[in-house]
C-alpha positions in Angstrom: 59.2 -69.1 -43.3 55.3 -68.9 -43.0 55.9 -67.7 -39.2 57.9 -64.9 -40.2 55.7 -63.8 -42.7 53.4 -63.5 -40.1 55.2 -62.2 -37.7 55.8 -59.1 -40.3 52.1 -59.2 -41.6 51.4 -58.6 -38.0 53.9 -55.7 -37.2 52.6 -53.9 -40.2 48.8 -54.2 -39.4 49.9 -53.0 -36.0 52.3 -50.1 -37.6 49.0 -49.2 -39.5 46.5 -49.3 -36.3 48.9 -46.9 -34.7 49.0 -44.3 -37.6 45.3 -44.0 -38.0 45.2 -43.2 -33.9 47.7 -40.5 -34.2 45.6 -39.1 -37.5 42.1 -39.6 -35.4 43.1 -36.6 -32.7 44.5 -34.4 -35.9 41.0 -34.7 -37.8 39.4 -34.1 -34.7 41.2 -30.6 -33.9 41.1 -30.0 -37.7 37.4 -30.6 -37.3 36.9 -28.6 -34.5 39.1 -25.7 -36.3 36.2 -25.3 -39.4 33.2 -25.9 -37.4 34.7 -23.0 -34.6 35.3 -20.6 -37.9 32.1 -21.9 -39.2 30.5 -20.5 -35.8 32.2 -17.2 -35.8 31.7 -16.2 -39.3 28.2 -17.5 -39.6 27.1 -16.0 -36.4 28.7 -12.9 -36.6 26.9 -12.5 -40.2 23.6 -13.5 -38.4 23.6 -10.6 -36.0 24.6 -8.3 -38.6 21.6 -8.9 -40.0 19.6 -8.7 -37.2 20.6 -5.6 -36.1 18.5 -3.2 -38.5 15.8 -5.8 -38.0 15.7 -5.6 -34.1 16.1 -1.4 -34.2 13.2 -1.4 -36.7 11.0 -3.1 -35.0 11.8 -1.3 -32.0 11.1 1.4 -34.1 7.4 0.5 -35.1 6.2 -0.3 -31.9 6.5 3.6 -31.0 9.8 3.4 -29.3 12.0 6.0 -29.0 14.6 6.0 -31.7 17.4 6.5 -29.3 16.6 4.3 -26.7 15.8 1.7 -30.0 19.2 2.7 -30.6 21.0 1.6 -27.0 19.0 -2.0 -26.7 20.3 -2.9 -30.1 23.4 -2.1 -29.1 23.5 -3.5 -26.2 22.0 -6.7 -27.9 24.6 -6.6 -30.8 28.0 -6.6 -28.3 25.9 -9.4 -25.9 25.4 -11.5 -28.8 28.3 -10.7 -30.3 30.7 -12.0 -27.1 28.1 -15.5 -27.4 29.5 -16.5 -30.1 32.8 -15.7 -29.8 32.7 -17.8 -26.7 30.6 -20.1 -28.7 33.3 -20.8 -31.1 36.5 -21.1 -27.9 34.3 -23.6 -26.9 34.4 -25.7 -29.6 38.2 -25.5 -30.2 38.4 -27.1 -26.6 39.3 -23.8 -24.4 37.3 -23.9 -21.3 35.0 -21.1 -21.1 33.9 -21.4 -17.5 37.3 -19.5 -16.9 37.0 -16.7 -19.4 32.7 -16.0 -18.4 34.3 -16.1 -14.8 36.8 -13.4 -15.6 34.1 -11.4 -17.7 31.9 -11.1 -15.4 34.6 -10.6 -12.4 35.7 -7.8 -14.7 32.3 -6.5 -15.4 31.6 -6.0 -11.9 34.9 -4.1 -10.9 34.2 -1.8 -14.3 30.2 -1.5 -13.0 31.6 -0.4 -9.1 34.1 2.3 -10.8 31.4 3.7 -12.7 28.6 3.4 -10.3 27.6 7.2 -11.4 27.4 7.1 -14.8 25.6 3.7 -14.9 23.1 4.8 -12.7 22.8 8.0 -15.4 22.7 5.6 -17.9 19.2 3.5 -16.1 18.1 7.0 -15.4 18.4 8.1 -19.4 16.7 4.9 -20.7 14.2 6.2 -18.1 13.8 9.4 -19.2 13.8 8.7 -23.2 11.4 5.2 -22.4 8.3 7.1 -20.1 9.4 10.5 -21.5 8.5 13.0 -18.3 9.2 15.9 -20.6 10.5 16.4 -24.7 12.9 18.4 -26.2 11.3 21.9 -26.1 9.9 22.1 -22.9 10.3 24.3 -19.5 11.1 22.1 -16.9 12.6 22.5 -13.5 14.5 19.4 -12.7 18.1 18.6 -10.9 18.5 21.7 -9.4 18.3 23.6 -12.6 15.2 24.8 -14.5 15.2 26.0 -18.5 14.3 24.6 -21.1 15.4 20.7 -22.8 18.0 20.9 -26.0 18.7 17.5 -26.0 18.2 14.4 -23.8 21.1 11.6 -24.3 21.7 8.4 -22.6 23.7 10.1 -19.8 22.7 13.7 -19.2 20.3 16.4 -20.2 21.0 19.6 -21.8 19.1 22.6 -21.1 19.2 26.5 -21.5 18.4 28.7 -18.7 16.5 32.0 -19.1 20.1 33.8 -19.4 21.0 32.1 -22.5 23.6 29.7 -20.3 23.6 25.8 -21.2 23.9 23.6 -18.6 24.5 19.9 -18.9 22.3 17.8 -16.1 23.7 14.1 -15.2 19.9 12.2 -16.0 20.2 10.4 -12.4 19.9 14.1 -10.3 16.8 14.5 -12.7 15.1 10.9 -11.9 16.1 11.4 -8.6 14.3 14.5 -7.6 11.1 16.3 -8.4 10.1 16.8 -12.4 8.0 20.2 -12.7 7.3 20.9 -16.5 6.1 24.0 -17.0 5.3 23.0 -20.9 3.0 20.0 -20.3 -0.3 21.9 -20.3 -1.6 24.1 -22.5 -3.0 26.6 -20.3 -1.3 27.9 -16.6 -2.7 29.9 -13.9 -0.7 33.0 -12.9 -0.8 33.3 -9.1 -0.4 36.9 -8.1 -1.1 38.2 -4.6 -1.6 42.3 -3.7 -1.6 44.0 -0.7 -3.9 47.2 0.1 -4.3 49.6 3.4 -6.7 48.8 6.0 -8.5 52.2 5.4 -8.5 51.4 1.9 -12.0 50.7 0.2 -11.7 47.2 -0.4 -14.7 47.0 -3.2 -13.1 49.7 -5.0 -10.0 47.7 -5.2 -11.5 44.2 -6.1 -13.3 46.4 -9.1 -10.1 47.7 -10.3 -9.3 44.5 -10.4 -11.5 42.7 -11.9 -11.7 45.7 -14.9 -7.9 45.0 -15.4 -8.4 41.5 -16.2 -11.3 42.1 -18.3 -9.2 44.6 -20.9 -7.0 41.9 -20.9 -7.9 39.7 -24.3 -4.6 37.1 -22.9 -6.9 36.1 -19.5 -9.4 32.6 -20.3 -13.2 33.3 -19.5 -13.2 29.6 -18.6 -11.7 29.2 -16.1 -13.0 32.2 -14.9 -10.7 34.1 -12.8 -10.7 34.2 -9.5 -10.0 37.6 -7.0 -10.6 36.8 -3.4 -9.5 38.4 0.1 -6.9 35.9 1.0 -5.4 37.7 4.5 -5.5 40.0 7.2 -1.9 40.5 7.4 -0.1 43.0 9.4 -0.1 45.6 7.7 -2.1 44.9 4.5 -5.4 43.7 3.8 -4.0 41.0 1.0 -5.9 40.2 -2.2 -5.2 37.1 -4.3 -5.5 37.8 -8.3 -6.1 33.9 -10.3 -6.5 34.3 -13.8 -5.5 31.8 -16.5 -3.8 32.3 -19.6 -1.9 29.8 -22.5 1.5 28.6 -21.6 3.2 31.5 -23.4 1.3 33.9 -21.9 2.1 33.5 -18.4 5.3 35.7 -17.5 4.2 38.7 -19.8 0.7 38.9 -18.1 2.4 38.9 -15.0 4.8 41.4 -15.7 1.8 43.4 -17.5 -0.4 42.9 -14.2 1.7 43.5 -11.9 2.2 47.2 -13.5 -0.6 48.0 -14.3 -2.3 47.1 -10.8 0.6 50.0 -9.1 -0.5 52.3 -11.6 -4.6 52.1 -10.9 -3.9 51.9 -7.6 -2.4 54.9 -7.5 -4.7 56.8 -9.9 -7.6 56.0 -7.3 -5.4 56.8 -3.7 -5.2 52.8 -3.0 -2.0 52.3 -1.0 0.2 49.5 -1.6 1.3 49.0 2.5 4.9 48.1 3.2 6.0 46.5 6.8 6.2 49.0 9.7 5.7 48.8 13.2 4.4 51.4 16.0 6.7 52.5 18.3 4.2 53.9 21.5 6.4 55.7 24.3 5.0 55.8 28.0 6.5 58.5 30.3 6.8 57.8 33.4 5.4 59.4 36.3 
C-alpha cells in the first residue's frame, strides 16, 4: 500500500511538472504579444509627438519651411517602419528577411524612378542653398522667366509671354543658374554702329547727352561710351550705362530709339553690311 501511494504521488508531481512546461511557452508568446503592442502603440505615439517638435526646430534654425517639411517626413515614415519591425521582432518573426526584402525593394523602386529622385536631391538643393526665390528672373534649364513656385520635384516659372512652364529641378542643378533678380542694379550692354566718314566726337557727344537726360541711368557707376571696333563697314561704339533691375529693358528699348532718331537729326549713318563689287576689263 505505501508503494502505490507513491507510485501515484509520483505520477501526479510528474503530471504537474509537465503542465507548467506546456504553460511556460504560452506565457512566453502571451508575453511577447503585450510587450510587441506595447512597442507599436508606445512608439508610434512617440513619433507623433515628435514630429511638430523636429519641423519646429527645423524651423528656428532658418530652414526652409518646405524642405523642414520633407526631412520630417522622411524622418516620420523611417521611424515609423523601426518600430514596426521593432515590434515583429519581438513576437519572434525574423526581421533579417523582411529589411532584406525592403531594401531589395527599395532599390528596384530607386532604379525605376532614377529621374524623379534625382529631381527630388536636386529640389532639396534648390529650397536648402536657395540659388534664386520665388519672384525672381532667372534663366535656368533651358527656359528663362520668372519663379512661381519651387516644389520638391520641379520649378514653375512664367515666361515673358504669359506661358507657364513647369522645369524638372535636376535640368536646373544640372546646368548654368543666371538670375537676373539677384542684384539691385544691371548694366545694359548696347553696342551702335556709325560710317567711317562720320564725325566720331559728334557721335560719342550725342551720346553721352542722351544718357545724361536720362534720370533712369546711375552716376555711379558712371557710364561708359568707348570705340569698341573697326568693323567692316562700321566704326562700332559700345554704350555701358547702369540702371536698377526694373529699369533695364525699358532703357534699352528707350535708347535704342532715341540713338536712330539723333542720329538721323545730325546726318550720322547707321551702316548696314555691303560689299564692293570692282569690275576690270580686260584688254
Amino acid at each position: 500500500m505505501p508503494v502505490a501511494a507513491s507510485s501515484a504521488t509520483a505520477r501526479a508531481f510528474a503530471n504537474q511538472r509537465g503542465e507548467k512546461n506546456m504553460n511556460a511557452p504560452v506565457t512566453a508568446w502571451l508575453f511577447n504579444i503585450v510587450f510587441a503592442v506595447i512597442i507599436l502603440i508606445g512608439g508610434l505615439w512617440l513619433i507623433k509627438k515628435l514630429r511638430p517638435f523636429l519641423k519646429n526646430t527645423l524651423v528656428k534654425r532658418n530652414m526652409d519651411p518646405m524642405l523642414a517639411s520633407f526631412i520630417t517626413s522622411i524622418v516620420h515614415v523611417l521611424l515609423v517602419v523601426f518600430v514596426i519591425i521593432a515590434a515583429l521582432g519581438k513576437l519572434g518573426i525574423q526581421t533579417t528577411s523582411l529589411i532584406a526584402i525592403l531594401g531589395a525593394a527599395g532599390l528596384a523602386i530607386g532604379l525605376s524612378l532614377q529621374s524623379s529622385l534625382s529631381s527630388l536631391a536636386a529640389g532639396v538643393m534648390i529650397i536648402g542653398f536657395r540659388p534664386f526665390n520665388v519672384g525672381d528672373y532667372i534663366e535656368a534649364g533651358g527656359t528663362a522667366g520668372v519663379v512661381e513656385g519651387i516644389q520638391i520635384f520641379s520649378t514653375r516659372m512664367r515666361t515673358g509671354d504669359n506661358k507657364t512652364v513647369i522645369v524638372p529641378n535636376a535640368s536646373i542643378i544640372g546646368g548654368s543658374i543666371v538670375n537676373y533678380s539677384d542684384r539691385e542694379t544691371r548694366r545694359v550692354d548696347m553696342k551702335f554702329g556709325i560710317g567711317y566718314g562720320d564725325n566720331l566726337k559728334i557721335a560719342k557727344q550725342i551720346l553721352e547727352d542722351i544718357l545724361d537726360k536720362d534720370e533712369r541711368v546711375l552716376k555711379d557707376p558712371a557710364p561708359l561710351i568707348a570705340v569698341s571696333e573697326l568693323a567692316d563697314s562700321s566704326v562700332n561704339l559700345i554704350v555701358r550705362p547702369w540702371v536698377k533691375n526694373a529699369d533695364y529693358w525699358p532703357l534699352l528699348w528707350d535708347m535704342t530709339e532715341q540713338v536712330k532718331l539723333r542720329f538721323d537729326q545730325e546726318g550720322i549713318q547707321i551702316p548696314y553690311p555691303q560689299r564692293d563689287v570692282h569690275i576690270h576689263q580686260a584688254a
